[in-house]
C-alpha positions as CSV (number, residue, x, y, z in Angstrom):
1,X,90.8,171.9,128.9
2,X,88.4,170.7,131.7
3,X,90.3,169.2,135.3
4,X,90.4,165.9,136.3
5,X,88.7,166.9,139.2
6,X,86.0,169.3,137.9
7,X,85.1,165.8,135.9
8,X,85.0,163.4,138.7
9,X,81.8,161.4,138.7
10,X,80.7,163.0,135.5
11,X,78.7,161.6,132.6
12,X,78.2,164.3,130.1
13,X,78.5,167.8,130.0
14,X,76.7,169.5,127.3
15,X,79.0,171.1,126.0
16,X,82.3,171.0,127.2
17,X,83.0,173.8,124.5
18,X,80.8,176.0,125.9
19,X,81.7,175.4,130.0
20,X,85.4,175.9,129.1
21,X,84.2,179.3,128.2
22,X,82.0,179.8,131.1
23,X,85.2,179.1,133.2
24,X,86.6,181.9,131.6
25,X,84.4,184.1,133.3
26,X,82.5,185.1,136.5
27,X,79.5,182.1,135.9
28,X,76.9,181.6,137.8
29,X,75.4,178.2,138.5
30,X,72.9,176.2,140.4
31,X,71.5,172.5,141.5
32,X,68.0,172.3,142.1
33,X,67.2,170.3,145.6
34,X,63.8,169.1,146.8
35,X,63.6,169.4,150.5
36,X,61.8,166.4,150.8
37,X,63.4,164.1,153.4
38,X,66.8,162.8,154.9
39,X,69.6,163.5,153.1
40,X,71.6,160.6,151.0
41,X,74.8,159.7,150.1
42,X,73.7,160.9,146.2
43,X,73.1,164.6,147.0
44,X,75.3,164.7,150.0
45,X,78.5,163.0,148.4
46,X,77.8,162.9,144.5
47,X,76.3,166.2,143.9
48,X,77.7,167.8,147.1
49,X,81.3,167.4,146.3
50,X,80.4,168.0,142.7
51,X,78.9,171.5,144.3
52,X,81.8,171.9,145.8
53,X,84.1,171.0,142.4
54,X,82.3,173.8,140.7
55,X,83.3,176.6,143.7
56,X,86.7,175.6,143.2
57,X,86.9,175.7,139.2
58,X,85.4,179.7,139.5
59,X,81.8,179.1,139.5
60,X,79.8,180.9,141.9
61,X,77.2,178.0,142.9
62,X,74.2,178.3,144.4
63,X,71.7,175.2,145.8
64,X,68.3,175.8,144.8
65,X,65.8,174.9,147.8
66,X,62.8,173.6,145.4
67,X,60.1,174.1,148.2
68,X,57.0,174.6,145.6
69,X,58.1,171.3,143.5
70,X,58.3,169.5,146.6
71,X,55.0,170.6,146.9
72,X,54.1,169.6,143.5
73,X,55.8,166.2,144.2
74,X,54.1,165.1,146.8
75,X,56.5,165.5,149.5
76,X,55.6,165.7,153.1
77,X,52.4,165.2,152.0
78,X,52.6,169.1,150.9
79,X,53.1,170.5,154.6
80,X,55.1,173.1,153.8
81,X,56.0,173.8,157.0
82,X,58.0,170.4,157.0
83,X,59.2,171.0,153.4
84,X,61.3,174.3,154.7
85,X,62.3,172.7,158.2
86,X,64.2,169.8,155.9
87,X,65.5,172.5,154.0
88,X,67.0,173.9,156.8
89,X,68.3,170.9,157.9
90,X,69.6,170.0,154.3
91,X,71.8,173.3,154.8
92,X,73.5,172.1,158.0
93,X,74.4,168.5,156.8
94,X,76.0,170.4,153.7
95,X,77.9,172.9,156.2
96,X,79.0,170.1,158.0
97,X,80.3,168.2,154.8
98,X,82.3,170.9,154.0
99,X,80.1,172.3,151.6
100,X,78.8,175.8,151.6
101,X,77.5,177.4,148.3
102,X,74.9,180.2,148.1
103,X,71.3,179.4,148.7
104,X,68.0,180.4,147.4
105,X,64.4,179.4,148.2
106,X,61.9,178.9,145.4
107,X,59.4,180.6,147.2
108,X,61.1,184.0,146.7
109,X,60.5,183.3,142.9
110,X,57.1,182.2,142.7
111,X,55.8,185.4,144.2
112,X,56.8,187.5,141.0
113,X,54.6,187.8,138.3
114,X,57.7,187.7,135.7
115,X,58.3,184.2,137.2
116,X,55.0,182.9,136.1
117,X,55.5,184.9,132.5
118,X,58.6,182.8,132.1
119,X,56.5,179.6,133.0
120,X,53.9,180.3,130.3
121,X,56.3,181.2,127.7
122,X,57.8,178.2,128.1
123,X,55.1,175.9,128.2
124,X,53.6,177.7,124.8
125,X,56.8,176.6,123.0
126,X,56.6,172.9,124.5
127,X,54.3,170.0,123.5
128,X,51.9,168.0,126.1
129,X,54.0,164.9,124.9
130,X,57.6,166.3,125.6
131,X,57.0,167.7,129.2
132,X,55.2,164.4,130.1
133,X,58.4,162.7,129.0
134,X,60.7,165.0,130.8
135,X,58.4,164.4,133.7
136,X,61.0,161.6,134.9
137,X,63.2,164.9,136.7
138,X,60.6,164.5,139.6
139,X,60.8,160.7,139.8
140,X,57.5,159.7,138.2
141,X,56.0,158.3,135.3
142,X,54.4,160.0,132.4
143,X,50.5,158.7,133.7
144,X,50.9,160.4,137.0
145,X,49.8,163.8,135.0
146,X,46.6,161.6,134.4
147,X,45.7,162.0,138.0
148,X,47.1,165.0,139.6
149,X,47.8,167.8,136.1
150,X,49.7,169.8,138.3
151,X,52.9,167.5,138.1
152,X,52.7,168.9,134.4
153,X,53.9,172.1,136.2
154,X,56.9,171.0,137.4
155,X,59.0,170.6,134.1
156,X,58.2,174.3,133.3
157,X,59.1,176.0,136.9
158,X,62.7,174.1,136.3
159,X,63.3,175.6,133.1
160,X,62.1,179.1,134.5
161,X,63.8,178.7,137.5
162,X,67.1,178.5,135.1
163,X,65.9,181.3,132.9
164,X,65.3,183.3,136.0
165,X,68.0,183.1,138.0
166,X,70.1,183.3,135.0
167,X,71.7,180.5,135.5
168,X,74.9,179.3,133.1
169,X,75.9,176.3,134.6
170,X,73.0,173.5,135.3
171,X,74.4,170.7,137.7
172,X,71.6,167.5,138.4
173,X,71.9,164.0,138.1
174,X,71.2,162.3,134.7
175,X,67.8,162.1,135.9
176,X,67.7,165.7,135.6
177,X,68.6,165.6,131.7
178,X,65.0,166.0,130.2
179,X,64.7,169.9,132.0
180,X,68.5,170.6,131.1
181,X,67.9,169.7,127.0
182,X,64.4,171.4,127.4
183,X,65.8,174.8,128.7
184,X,68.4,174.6,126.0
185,X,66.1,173.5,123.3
186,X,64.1,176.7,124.6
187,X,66.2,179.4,125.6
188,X,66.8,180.2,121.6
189,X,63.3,180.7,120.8
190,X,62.8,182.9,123.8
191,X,65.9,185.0,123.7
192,X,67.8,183.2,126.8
193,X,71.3,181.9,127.0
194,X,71.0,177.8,127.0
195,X,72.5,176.8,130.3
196,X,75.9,174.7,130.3
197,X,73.9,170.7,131.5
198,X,76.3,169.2,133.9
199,X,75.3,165.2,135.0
200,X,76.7,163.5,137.1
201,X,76.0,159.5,138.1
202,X,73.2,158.0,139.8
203,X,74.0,155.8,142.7
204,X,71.9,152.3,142.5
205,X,70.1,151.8,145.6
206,X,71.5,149.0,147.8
207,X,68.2,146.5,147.5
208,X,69.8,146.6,144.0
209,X,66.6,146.0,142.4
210,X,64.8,147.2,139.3
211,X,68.2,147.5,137.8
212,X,67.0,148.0,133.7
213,X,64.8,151.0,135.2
214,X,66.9,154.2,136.0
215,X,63.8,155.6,138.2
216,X,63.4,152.4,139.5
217,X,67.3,151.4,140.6
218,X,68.2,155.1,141.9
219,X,69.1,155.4,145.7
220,X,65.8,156.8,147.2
221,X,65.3,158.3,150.6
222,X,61.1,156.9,150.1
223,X,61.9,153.3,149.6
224,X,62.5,151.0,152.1
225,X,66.4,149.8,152.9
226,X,67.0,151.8,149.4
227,X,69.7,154.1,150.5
228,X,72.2,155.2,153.4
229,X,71.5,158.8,154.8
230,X,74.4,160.6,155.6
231,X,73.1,161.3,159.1
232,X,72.7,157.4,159.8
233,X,74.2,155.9,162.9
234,X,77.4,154.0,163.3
235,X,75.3,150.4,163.9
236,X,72.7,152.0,161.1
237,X,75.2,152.3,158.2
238,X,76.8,148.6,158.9
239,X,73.5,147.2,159.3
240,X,72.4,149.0,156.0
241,X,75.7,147.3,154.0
242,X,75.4,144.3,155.1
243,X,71.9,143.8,154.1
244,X,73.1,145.5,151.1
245,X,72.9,143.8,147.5
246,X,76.3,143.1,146.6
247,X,76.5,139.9,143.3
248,X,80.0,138.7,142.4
249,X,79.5,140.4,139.2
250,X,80.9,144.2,138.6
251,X,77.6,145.9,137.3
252,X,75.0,146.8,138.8
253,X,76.6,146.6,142.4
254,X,76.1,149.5,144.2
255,X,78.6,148.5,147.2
256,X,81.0,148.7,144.9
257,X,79.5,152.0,143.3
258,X,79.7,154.0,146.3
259,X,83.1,152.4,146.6
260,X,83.9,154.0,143.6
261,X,81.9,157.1,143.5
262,X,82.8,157.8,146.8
263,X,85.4,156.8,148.7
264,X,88.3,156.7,146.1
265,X,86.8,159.6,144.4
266,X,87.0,161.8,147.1
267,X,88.3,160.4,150.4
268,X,90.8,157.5,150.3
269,X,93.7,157.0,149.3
270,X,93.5,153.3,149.9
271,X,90.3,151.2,151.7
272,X,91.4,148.9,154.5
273,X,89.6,145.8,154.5
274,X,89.2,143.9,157.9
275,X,89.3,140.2,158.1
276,X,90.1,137.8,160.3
277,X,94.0,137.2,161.3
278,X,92.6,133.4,159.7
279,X,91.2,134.6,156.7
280,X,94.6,136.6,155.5
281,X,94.1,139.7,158.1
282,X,93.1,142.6,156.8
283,X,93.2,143.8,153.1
284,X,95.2,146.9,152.3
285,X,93.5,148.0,148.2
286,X,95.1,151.0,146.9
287,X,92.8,152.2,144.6
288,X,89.6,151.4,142.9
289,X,90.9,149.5,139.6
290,X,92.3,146.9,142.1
291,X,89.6,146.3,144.4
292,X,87.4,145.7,141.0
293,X,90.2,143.1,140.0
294,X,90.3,141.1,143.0
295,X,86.8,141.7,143.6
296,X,85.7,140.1,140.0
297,X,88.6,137.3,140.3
298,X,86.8,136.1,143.4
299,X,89.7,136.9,145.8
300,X,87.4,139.4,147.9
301,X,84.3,137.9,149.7
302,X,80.9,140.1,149.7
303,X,80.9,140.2,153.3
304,X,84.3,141.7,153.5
305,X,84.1,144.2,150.8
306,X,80.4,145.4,152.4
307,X,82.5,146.0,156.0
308,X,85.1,148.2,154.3
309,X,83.3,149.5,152.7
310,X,80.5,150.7,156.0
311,X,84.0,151.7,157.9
312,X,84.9,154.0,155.4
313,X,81.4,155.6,155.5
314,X,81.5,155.9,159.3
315,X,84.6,157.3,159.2
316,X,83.7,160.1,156.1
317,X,80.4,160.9,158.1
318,X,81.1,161.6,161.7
319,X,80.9,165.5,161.0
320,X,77.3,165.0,160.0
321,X,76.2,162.4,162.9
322,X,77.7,165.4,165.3
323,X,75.9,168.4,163.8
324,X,72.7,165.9,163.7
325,X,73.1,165.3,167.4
326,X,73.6,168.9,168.5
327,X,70.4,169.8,165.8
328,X,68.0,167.2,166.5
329,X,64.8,169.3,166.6
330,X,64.2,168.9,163.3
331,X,64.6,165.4,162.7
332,X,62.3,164.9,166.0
333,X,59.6,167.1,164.5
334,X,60.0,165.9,160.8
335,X,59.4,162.2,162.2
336,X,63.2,161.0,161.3
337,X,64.1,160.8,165.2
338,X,61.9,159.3,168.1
């Protein structure tokens, strides 16, 4: 039987059989990060803490430090000089979160010819029309091949990387789940063990827009006023929420989301709303099922839930904005910091 905890923020795990078995043993699993920019509150506090979740169920985890599909995406505008440096950095945020799994570098794959054997197998035993559809891992559309074919590339290296590192237990976001079912659909015909596909949920961004379009809703660190970095400011992260889209309505909101995601996933035990001593003073909510009822009932404005909401935050990411002061070389060279 799987823990509460080991399924917090969880959407599907293919299969649950065949993890409950994996936690049996000594398994061995991964998450596959781009070093491609600031970090978010997605992979710092969904897929962080779900890193984190693993450790502590038995699995030895490792974060994958996808510089080559970085390069492949686009990212940095392929320096990848910068590519590493936010690597790097991506390691200290998680260090300072509390987080500290086992990491790789995808360079010290590529440069083994029984890598690039694994890629070719692989892409013999996929059609043109599947890897274009599962091209949706990197954030883009099945036409981008059209113009750049090595974005075909990318699908295939995630797989291998998997098949590589021997991986058991796959953790991504459900944007991920195209490689994850292609690397199982695969790992039969090639003689591999099909990986364990662990998703978790996608925060929407806070512009809220593009909400029918998973690519198009997800918090992104490349589109404007999209998401809040777990390095921002005090006066940054308010700013952010409060500009924030936040409807009356339940779905779709992603202050509420992160409220739920978040901070009564993993860090209070009840969010303190402050108001105005003429407004009712501030809210005590003790846990996310009654914050969505007084929320939806209308008893909770926008404005107020959006400030609890940015306290919390500040509170939960002090660690970071310290290491980020003490390291801010890199954020100065990458551009991030003036």
């Amino acid at each position: 039987m799987l823990s509460e905890n080991l399924l917090r923020n969880v959407v599907e795990v293919i299969t649950r059989e065949e993890l409950e078995k994996k936690l049996r043993g000594n398994s061995k699993g991964y998450v596959g990060i781009e070093p491609s920019g600031r970090v978010h509150l997605g992979t710092g506090l969904i897929i962080g803490n779900k890193v984190r979740d693993l450790q502590e169920a038995g699995v030895d985890m490792l974060v994958y430090l996808a510089d080559w599909h970085a390069y492949i995406n686009d990212k940095f505008s392929g320096d990848m000089h910068k590519i590493r440096l936010a690597g790097e950095y991506l390691k200290g945020v998680f260090n300072a979160l509390g987080i500290r799994p086992n990491y790789l570098w995808a360079d010290e794959l590529v440069s083994r010819k029984e890598y690039w054997e694994k890629v070719i197998r692989i892409a013999k035993k996929t059609s043109l029309k599947r890897v274009k559809r599962a091209m949706t891992i990197m954030g883009r559309k099945e036409d981008e091949a059209e113009l750049d074919s090595s974005k075909i590339i990318y699908p295939f290296m995630q797989v291998a990387d998997i098949f590589d590192m021997e991986i058991e237990v796959a953790l991504g976001g459900m944007d991920q789940r195209h490689a994850h079912m292609l690397a199982r659909d695969v790992a039969e015909k090639l003689g591999f063990e099909k990986p364990v596909a662990i998703h978790t949920v996608i925060l929407t961004g806070l512009k809220g827009s593009g909400r029918m379009d998973p690519i198009e809703a997800k918090m992104s660190k490349s589109k404007e006023g999209s998401a809040i970095f777990v390095d921002d400011s005090e006066e940054e992260i308010r700013k952010k929420m409060k500009k924030a889209f936040c409807p009356p309505e339940i779905e779709g909101n992603p202050v509420l989301q992160i409220a739920k995601h978040i901070l009564f996933t993993y860090y209070e035990d009840k969010l303190v709303i402050p108001r105005p001593e003429k407004w009712g003073g501030d809210l005590v909510i003790n846990s996310y099922e009654e914050l969505e009822s007084i929320y939806a009932n209308g008893e909770l404005h926008p404005m107020d839930l959006k400030a609890g909401v940015a306290e919390s935050l500040v509170k939960i990411l002090k660690p970071v904005r310290v290491y980020a002061e003490k390291n801010d070389d890199i954020p100065k060279e990458l551009g991030w910091k003036k």
